[in-house]
C-alpha positions as CSV (number, residue, x, y, z in Angstrom):
1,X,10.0,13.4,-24.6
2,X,7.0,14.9,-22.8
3,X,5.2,11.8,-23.5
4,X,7.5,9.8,-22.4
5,X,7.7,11.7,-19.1
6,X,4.0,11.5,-18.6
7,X,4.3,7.6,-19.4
8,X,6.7,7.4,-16.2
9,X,5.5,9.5,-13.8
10,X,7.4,9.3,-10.7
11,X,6.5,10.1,-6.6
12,X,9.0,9.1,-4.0
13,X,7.6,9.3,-0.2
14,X,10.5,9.1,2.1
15,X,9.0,6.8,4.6
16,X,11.8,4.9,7.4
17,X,10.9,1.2,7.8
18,X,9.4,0.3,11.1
19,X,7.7,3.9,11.8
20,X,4.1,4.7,11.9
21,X,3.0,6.1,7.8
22,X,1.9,9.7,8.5
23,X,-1.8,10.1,7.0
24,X,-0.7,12.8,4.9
25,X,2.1,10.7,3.2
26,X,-0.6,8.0,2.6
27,X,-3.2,10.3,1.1
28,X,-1.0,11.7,-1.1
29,X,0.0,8.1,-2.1
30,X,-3.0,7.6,-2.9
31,X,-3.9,10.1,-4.7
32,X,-0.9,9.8,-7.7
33,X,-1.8,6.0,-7.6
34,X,-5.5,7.2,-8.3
35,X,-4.0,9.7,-11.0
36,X,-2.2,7.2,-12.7
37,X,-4.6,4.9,-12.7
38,X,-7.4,7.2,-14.1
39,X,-4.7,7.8,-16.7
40,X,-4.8,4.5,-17.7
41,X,-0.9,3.9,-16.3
42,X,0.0,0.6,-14.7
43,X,1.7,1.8,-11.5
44,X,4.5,0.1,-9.5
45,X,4.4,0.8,-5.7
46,X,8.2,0.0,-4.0
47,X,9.9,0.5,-1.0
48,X,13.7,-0.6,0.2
49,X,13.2,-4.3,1.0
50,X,10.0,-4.7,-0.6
51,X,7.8,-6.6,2.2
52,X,6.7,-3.7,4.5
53,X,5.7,-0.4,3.2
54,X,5.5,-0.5,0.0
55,X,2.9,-3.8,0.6
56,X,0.9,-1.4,2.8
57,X,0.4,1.2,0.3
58,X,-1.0,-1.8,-2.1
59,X,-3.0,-2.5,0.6
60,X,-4.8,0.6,0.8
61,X,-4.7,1.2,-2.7
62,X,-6.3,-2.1,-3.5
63,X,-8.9,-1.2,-0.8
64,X,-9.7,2.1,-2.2
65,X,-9.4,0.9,-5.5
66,X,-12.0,-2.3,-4.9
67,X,-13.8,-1.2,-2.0
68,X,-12.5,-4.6,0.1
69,X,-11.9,-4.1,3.7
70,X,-8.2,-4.0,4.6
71,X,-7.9,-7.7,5.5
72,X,-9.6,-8.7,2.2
73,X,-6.8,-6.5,0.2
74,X,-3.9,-7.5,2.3
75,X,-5.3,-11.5,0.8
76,X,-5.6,-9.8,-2.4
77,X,-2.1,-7.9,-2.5
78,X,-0.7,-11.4,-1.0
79,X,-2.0,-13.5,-4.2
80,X,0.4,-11.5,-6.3
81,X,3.1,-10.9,-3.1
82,X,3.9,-14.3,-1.8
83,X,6.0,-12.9,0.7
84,X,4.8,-9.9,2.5
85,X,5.6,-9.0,6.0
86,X,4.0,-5.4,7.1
87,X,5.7,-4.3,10.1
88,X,3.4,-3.7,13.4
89,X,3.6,0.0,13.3
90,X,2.9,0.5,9.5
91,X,0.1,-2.0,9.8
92,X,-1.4,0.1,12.7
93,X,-0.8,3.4,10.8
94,X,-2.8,1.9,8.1
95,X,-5.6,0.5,9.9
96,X,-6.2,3.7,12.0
97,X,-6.2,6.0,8.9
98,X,-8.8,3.4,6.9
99,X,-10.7,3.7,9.5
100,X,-10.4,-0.2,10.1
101,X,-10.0,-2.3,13.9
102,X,-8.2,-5.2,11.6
103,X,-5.6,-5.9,14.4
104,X,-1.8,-6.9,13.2
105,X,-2.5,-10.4,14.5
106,X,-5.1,-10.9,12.1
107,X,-3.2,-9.1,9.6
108,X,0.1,-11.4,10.8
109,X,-2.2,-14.9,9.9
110,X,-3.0,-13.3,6.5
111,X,0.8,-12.5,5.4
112,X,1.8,-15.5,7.0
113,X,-0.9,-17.7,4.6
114,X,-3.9,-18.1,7.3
């Protein structure tokens, strides 16, 4: 059983659509998806919808992960999420914490297959 609970490790971040991700909820994301991963886990990032947060947290890890800027993993994320729509204040949120000037209309082309 122990195994098995080690095998589906779990972290919910209660995060409201539309609102700004505190750096602290990101970091910690960040930091199980990193666990997992150096655990050898696959690791499945989701949110309500599906479009928004849970895309910007596969953002960043892709970034972290692959050392891409944020634009470059949003493209990345996007070839396996056809349909992701970060919302302007997440997208912000994100960019301020990486450190990266990406603006959300840049980010907007990329989602939208620019």
């Amino acid at each position: 059983a122990r195994d098995l609970a080690e095998r589906n490790a779990r972290r919910s971040l209660l995060l409201d659509d539309g609102r700004p991700i505190p750096e602290a909820a990101l970091r910690e994301g960040l930091a199980f998806v990193r666990e997992q991963r150096a655990a050898g886990r696959r690791v499945l990032i989701a949110c309500g919808v599906g479009r928004s947060r849970s895309v910007a947290f596969a953002v960043a890890a892709v970034r972290e992960a692959e050392g891409l800027s944020l634009l470059d993993a949003l493209r990345a994320v996007r070839r396996c999420h056809p349909e992701p729509l970060v919302h302007p204040a997440i997208w912000d949120s994100l960019a301020r914490a990486c450190g990266d000037s990406t603006s959300y209309r840049d980010a907007f082309r990329v989602m939208w297959g620019g």
